[in-house]
N, C-alpha and C positions, 0 to 999 in steps of 0.2 A: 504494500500500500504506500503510493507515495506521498514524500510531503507536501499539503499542502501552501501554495504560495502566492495568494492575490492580494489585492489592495482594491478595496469598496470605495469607490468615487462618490459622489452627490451632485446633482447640478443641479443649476440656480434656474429658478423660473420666474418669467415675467407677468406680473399679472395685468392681468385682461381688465379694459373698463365697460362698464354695462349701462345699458340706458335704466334710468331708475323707476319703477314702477309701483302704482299699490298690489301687495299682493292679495289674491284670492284665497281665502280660508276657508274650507268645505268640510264638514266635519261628512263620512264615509259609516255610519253605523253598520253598512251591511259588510263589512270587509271587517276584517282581524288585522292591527296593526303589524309592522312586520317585528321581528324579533329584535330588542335592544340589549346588545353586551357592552359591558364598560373592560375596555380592551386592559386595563391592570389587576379583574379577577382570575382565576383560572378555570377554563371551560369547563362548562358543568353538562354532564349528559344529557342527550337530547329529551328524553323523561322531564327532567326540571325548568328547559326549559320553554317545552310545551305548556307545561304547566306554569309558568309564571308569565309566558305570553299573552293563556287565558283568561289568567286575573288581570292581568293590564286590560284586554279588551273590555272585561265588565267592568273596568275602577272608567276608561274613556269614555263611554256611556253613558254611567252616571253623572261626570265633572263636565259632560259637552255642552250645559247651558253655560254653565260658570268659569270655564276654558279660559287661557289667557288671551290676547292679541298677536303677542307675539310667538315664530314660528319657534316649534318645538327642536329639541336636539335631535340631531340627524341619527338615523339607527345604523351600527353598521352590521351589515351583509355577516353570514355566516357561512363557515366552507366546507367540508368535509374531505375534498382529496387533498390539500396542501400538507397535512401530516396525519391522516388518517384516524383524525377523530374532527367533530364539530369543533368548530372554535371561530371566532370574530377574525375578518380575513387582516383586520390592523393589527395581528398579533402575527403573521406570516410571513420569513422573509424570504419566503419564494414569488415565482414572479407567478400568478391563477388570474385568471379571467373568469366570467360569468357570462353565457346567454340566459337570460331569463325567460319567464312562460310568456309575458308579454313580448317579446321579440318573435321568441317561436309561433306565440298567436297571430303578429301580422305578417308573417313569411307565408312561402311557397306553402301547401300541406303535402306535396308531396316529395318534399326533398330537405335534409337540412340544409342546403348550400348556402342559400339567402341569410340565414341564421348565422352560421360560421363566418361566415365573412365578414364580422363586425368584429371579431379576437386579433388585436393587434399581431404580428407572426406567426398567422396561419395563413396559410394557402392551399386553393383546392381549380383543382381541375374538374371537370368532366368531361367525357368522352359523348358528346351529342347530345346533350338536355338532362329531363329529371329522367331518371329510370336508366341510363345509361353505366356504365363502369364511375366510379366518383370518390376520387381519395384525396386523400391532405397530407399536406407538411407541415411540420412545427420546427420555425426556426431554419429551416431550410434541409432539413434530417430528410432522406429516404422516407419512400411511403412506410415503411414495415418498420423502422423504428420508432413508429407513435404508437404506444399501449392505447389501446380503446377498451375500455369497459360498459358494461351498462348496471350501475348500482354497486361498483367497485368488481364486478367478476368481467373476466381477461375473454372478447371476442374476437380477437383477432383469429383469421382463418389459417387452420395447420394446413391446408389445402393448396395456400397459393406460395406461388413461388418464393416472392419476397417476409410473408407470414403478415402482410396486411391486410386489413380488414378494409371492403367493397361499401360504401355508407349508401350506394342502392339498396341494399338487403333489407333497411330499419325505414320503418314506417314511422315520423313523428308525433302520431298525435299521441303518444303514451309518455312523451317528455315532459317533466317539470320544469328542467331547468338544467343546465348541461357546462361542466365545471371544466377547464383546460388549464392543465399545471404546464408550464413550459420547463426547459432545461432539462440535464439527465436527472430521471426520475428511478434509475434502476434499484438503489439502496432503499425504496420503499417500495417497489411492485415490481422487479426482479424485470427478466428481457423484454425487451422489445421498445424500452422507454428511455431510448436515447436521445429523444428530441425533446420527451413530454409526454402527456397523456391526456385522453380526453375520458370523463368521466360523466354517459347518459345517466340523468338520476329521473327515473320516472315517477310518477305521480303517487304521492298519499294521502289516505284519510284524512281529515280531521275538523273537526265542528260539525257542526250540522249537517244531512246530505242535503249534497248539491248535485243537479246535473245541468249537460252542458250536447248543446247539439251543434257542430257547426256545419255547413254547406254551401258550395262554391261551384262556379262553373263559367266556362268560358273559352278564350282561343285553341287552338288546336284540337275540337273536340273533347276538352279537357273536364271532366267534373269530380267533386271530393263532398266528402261525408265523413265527419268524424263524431265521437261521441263519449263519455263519460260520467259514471255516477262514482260520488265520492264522501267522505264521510266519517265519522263514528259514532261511535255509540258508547257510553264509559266507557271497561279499558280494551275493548273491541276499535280496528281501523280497519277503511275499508277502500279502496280505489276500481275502479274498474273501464279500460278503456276499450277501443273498437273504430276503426276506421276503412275505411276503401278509397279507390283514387283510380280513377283511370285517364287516359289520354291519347289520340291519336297520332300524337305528335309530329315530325318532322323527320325527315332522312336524316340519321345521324352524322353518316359520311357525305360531304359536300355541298348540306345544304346554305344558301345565302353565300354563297363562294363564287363570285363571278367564272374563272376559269373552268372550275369543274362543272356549274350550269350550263356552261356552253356545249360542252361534250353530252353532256347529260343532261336534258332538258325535260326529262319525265321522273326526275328521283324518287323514287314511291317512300312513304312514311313510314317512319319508327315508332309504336307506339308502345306502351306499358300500362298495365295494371297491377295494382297492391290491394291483398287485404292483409289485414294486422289487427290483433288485440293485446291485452293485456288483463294480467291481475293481480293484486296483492292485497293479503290479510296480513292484519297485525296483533296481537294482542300485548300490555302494556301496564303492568300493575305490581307495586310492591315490589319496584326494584326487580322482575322479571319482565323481562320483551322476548315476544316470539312472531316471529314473520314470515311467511314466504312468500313466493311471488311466482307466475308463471309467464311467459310471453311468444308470443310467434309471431312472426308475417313471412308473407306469397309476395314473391312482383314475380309478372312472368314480362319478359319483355323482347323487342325485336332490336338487331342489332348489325352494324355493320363493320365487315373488318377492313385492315385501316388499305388504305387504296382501293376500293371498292364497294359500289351501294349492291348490297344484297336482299334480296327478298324475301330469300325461307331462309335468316341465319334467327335462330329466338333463342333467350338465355332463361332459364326458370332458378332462381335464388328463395330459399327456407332460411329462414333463422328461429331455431327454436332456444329457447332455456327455460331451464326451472331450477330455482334456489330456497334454502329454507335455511335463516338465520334463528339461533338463540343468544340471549345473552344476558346476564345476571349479575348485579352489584351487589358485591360483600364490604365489608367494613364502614356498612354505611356510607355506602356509594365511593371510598375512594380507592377500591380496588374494582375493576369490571373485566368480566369473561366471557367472550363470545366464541359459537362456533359457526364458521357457515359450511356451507354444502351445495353445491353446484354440479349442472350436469348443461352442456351447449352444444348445441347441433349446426353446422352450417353445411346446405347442400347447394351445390350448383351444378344445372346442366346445362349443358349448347350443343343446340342441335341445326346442324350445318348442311344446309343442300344447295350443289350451284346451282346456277343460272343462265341461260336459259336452256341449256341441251342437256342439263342433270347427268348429267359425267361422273360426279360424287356424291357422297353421302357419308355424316359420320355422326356420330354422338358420342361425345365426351362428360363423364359426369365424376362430379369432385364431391365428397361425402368427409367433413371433417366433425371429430370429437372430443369433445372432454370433458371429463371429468375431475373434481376433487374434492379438496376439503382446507378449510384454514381456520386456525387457531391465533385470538388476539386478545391480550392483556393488556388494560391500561393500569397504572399503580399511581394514582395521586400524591404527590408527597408534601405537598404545601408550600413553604419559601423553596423547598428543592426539585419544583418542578411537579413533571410526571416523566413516566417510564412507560413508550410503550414498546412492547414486543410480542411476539407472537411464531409461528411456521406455519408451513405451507406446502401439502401436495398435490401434485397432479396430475393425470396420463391423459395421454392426446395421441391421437390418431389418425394415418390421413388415407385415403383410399381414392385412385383414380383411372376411370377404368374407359375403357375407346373401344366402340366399334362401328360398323357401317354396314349398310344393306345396299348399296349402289356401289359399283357397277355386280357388286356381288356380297351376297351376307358372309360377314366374320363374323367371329367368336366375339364376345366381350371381354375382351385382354386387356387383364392390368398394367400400366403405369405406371403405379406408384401404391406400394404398402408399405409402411411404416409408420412403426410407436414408438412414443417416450415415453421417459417420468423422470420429472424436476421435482425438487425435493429444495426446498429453502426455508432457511430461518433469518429474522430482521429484527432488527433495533432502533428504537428512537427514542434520546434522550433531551426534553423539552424543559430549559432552564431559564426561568425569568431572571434578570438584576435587577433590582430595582424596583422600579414603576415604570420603569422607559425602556428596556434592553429585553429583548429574547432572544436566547440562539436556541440551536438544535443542532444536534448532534446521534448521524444514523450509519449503520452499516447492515448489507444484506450479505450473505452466502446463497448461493444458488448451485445445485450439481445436476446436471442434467446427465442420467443415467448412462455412462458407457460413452459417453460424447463429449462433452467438457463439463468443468467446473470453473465459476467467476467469483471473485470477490465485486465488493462496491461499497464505498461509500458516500455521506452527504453530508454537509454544513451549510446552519443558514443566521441572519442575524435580522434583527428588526428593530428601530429603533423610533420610537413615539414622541415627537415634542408635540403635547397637545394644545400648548396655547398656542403657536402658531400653527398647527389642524398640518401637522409635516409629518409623514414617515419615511425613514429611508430603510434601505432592504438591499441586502444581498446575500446571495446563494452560490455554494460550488459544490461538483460531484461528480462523479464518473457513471458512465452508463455501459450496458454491452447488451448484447442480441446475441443467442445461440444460435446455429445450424439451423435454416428451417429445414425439416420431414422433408420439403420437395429436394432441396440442395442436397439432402444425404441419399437419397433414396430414388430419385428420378433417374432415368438412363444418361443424362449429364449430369449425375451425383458430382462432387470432387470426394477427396480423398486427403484425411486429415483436417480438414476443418478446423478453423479455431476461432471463438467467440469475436464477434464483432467488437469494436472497443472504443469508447468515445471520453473524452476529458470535459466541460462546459462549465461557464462563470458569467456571473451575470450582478450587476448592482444598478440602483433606482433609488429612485425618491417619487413618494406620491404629495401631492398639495394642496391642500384644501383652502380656498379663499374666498372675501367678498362674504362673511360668513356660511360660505357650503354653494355660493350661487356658480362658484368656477371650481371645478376639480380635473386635474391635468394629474398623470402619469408619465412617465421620462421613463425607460429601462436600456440599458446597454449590455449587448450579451454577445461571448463569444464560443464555441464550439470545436474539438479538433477529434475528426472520426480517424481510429485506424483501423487495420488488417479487416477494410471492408473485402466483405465477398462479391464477387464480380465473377461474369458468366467470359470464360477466354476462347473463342474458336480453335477447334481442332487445325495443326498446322505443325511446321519443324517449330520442334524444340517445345510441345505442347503435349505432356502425355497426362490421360487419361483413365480413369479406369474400366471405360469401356471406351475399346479400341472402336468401332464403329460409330462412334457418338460426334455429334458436329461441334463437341467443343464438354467443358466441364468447369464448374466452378473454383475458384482459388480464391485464399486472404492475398488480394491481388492492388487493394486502393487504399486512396487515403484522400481524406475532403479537410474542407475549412468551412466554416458558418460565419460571420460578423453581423452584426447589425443594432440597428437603436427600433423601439416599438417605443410609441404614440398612443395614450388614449389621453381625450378630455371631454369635459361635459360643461358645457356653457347655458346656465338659468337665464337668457337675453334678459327677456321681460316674463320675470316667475309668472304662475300660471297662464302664459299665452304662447311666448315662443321658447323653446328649448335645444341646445346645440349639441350635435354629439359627431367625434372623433376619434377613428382608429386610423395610423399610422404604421408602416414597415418599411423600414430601409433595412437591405440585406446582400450581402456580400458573397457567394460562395463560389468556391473555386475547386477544382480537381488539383489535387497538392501532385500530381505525378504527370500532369501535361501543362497547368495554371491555366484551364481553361472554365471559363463558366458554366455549374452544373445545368442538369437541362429541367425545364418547366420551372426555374426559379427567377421570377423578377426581382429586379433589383428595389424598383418605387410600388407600393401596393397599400390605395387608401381608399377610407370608407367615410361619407358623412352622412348623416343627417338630421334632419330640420325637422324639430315637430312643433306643429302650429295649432294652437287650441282656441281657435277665436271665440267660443261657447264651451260652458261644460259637458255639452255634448256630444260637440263635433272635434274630430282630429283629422290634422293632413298633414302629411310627411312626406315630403319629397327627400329620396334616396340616391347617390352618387356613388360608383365606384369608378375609381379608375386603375389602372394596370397598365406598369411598362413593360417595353416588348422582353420577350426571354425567347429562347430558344426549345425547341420541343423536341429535340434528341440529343443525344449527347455528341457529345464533340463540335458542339457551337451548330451546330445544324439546324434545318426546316426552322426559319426566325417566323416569332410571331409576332407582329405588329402591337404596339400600343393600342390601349382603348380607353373610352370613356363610356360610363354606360349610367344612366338614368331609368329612376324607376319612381313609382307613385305610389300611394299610400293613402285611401282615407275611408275614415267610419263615422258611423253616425247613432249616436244610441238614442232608440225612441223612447224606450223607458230604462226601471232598472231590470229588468230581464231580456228586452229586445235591442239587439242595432245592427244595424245595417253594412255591408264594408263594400268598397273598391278597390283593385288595386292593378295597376298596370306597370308593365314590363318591358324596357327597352324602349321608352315612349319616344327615344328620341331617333330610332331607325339607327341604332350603331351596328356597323358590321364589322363583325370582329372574331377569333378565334381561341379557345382555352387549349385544344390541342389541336396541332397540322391538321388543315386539310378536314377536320370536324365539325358540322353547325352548331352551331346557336342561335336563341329565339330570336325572332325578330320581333315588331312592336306588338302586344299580347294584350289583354284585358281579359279580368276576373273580375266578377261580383258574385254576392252571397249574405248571409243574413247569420247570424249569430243567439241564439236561443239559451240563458242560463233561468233557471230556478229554483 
């Protein structure tokens, strides 16, 4: 383990002048306020403070005749993946982002893209619209070294190449709220989180039941339907969702491409459907919590491969899971013990016929699993922090098997079989100084059966001046990624393998100003991946171990990450107009040619403007733009800069009904996320929203 050696910066921020307004004070009795932590106690399990959020709600109720004038203190935000327990995120000094339910409610329904793309250093492609191929990068990391979870258990697929996870597969409406830790995360959730992680947290109970209908429709033949009841009942919780989505869409390959239209002037349509649901019980009493949850969704969808519009190529993706958590406070609550238990399915098939003389035929289908179990202990210890720690196992599976009935029927011949089992234990040691200072302090062990073994560690610090509403933050730690299944086990396996390996630092300041009306975020991070794995064609001086293979994988690379992330939020004129900003500047390079990785731009920003001329109307005009990058490696197939506009508005006719709009590309940008692949042109949805 080596030593570590950085120096945590701060930079200085200018503050913004605002035009000065009366504000609007609406007192909200049907809402539950959000949660408030005073960032110099130590987190208290989520039992306590549900429960003391409760009584806040009825103590507001009561006092809302008699209320003050002036605005209340701001509450802050609570996290769960930044150290794998709850805690107020002004206590964290890693670098977490938040999409909330309200972002997720006015996006796409059927894609998270629109959603993600407001986390300052994330990036995401897609391959021809919603329903198409669709991944991200964090930081500028490989697709497959961002850990994805949904509810803290590991989706990423044992099936694909690189062992990332496909974000067509998940159907949104079962999101709450969706948490992205950046930097190497492996010392708290072992491989794959060299970049970061992104943590779906869907939906729970609690208060009263509520449900919730939404439904949409519009360009492309496109319509959506979502739904959810949710709830408790004393120490009973209860969530329950369900959605569908369909669309006609667009040729994925070439569409809005001048060139390729030319040649191709009849490009037939890509479309997709999804159905998806969800559920989770909870129960919650006496210092025992017991939960489980189950989930799945269907897209089946059409697709194109890449220099070609095809017409019978269609891809069918499953994601199933089911988990069941307990856990139990002793010593009056400052020891707690949980177990979970998981089991996740991801299947995908493609099924490929040409065109137009049917020459081939094949079907390929990917069937990934796993299972485990993990064990976590938090140990409260008062001025000495907590303690947490815990292990972790797992086995995975990956199965891909091919065959074809044109020009003549084969066998269904495997591909690819192979398993593992990782086996890890973790530590995290969380130490306030003071009133002002938190570090932490983590290390993980990781052995992947018969394949490798990693160490990893983490450090992070946080440091609170709260009269001037300033935190500074920073994080170091290393990350690594094992051998996927496909790399060991595919007919271009390599041979010796060894863990991916990445070093990553990061330091910030957040600021709070103008009493809470401006808040600006500043982060500077950099990244240094080795003994990446890379796919080498078969040639002299290239052996393999299967001599007939067109090539095999080797720890053959080595990358660089840099960059600064941007967010702020500008209160213009409180209750009327309000400004918001994500920002990515990013640097990376291939450390073994110094060339720019591929699909990583350099400038990539997000704004927008919501406007509440009434308390019941909103409109939000939305701005992305993207500079050009390159879509293959070695500087190749450049993709042009873009600007792209989009629109945003609702109308609520009461407290259970409102109305929305919202349009896409209004401004006719043609543009491309990968070579040579469409995207939407100018689009319009409407739809109507039902809670009660």
């Amino acid at each position: 383990m080596g030593l570590l050696k950085f120096a945590a910066g701060s930079a200085a921020i200018v503050a913004l002048a605002c035009c000065h307004s009366a504000a609007r004070a609406q007192s909200k009795p049907d809402q539950l306020p959000p949660v408030e932590v005073n960032p110099t106690e130590s987190p208290k399990p989520v039992r306590q403070i549900r429960r003391d959020r409760d009584r806040r709600a009825a103590g507001q109720v009561r006092r809302a005749a008699s209320a003050p004038t002036s605005a209340p203190p701001q509450p802050t935000e609570v996290v769960v993946t930044a150290d794998r327990e709850p805690e107020p995120i002004s206590r964290t000094g890693s670098s977490i982002s938040v999409v909330k339910g309200e972002t997720l409610a006015t996006s796409n329904p059927g894609s998270l893209v629109d959603a993600l793309r407001t986390v300052p250093g994330l990036d995401i492609s897609e391959s021809g619209g919603p329903g198409s191929t669709t991944n991200i990068r964090l930081r500028g990391a490989n697709t497959g070294q961002t850990l994805v979870m949904i509810d803290g258990i590991r989706i990423n697929d044992p099936t694909a190449a690189s062992g990332d996870f496909d974000f067509a597969m998940f159907a949104p409406s079962a999101i709450d709220r969706i948490e992205v830790l950046k930097g190497p995360q492996s010392a708290l959730y072992g491989s794959d989180a060299m970049g970061g992680v992104v943590n779906i947290i869907t939906k729970k109970g609690m208060g009263p039941a509520q449900f919730n209908v939404r439904t949409e429709g519009g360009s492309y033949g496109t319509a959506a339907t979502t739904g959810s009841m949710v709830g408790s009942q004393g120490p009973w919780s209860y969530a329950f969702t369900g959605g569908g989505q369909s669309s006609e869409g667009f040729s994925r390959y070439g569409y809005r491409i001048p060139a390729i239209e030319a040649k191709n002037p009849n490009l037939e349509r890509d479309g997709f459907s999804r159905l998806g649901g969800s559920a989770r019980i909870g129960y919650d009493a006496d210092g025992v919590r017991v939960e489980t949850g189950i989930l799945s969704t269907l897209t089946r969808s059409n697709y194109d491969a890449s220099g070609a519009d095809a017409p019978f190529y269609q891809a069918r993706r499953l994601l199933d899971q089911v988990w069941a958590k307990a856990s139990v406070d002793t010593l009056d609550g400052k020891w707690t013990h949980s177990l979970n238990t998981f089991a996740t399915q991801a299947v995908r098939s493609f099924s490929e016929l040409s065109y137009p003389l049917v020459r081939s035929s094949t079907i390929t289908d990917y069937t990934g699993n796993s299972v485990g179990a993990e064990y976590q202990s938090i140990l409260r210890m008062g001025s000495l922090g907590s303690l947490i720690y815990g292990a972790k196992t797992q086995h995975e599976t990956a199965d891909i098997f091919q065959t074809s009935f044109v020009p003549r029927f084969s066998a269904y011949v495997p591909q690819v079989r192979g398993q593992q089992d990782t086996n890890s234990v973790f530590g995290l040691w969380q130490l306030p100084i003071g009133e002002r200072l938190i570090i932490t302090l983590g290390g993980r062990v990781d052995d992947v059966v018969n394949v490798s073994r990693f160490e990893t560690w983490r450090a992070t610090a946080a440091y609170t001046i709260s009269e001037t509403g300033t935190k500074l933050h920073t994080s170091a730690g290393t990350g690594a990624k094992a051998p996927t299944l496909y790399q060991l086990y595919s007919v271009n396996r390599g041979s010796s393998l060894a863990p991916e390996q990445s070093f990553g630092y990061d330091a910030g300041v957040d600021q709070s100003l103008l009493n809470g009306r401006v808040t600006v975020s500043l982060t500077g991070f950099s990244n240094k991946f080795s003994n990446l794995i890379d796919f080498v064609s078969a040639g002299p001086g290239v052996s393999c171990p299967v001599v007939n293979s067109s090539g095999c994988y080797f720890n053959v690379s080595r990358a660089e990450t840099n960059g600064l992330e941007v967010g702020s939020t500008v209160d213009v004129l409180p209750g009327y107009v309000k400004f918001n900003a994500a920002y990515t500047y990013l640097h990376a390079i291939d450390l073994a040619t110094g060339l720019v990785l591929a699909r990583r731009p350099k400038n990539l920003a997000n704004f927008r403007l919501t406007i509440t001329p009434t308390d019941r109307w909103l409109i939000e005009p939305r701005i992305l733009t993207v500079s050009k990058r390159f879509s293959s490696a070695g500087q190749t197939n450049r993709v042009d800069a873009y600007t792209r506009v989009d629109l945003y508005t609702e109308y609520k006719i009461d407290r259970n009904w409102k109305v929305f709009a919202r349009g896409e590309n209004i401004l006719n940008e043609h543009y491309q996320e990968v070579f040579n692949f469409g995207t939407t042109g100018p689009a319009a949805y409407a739809g109507f929203n039902a809670t009660w």
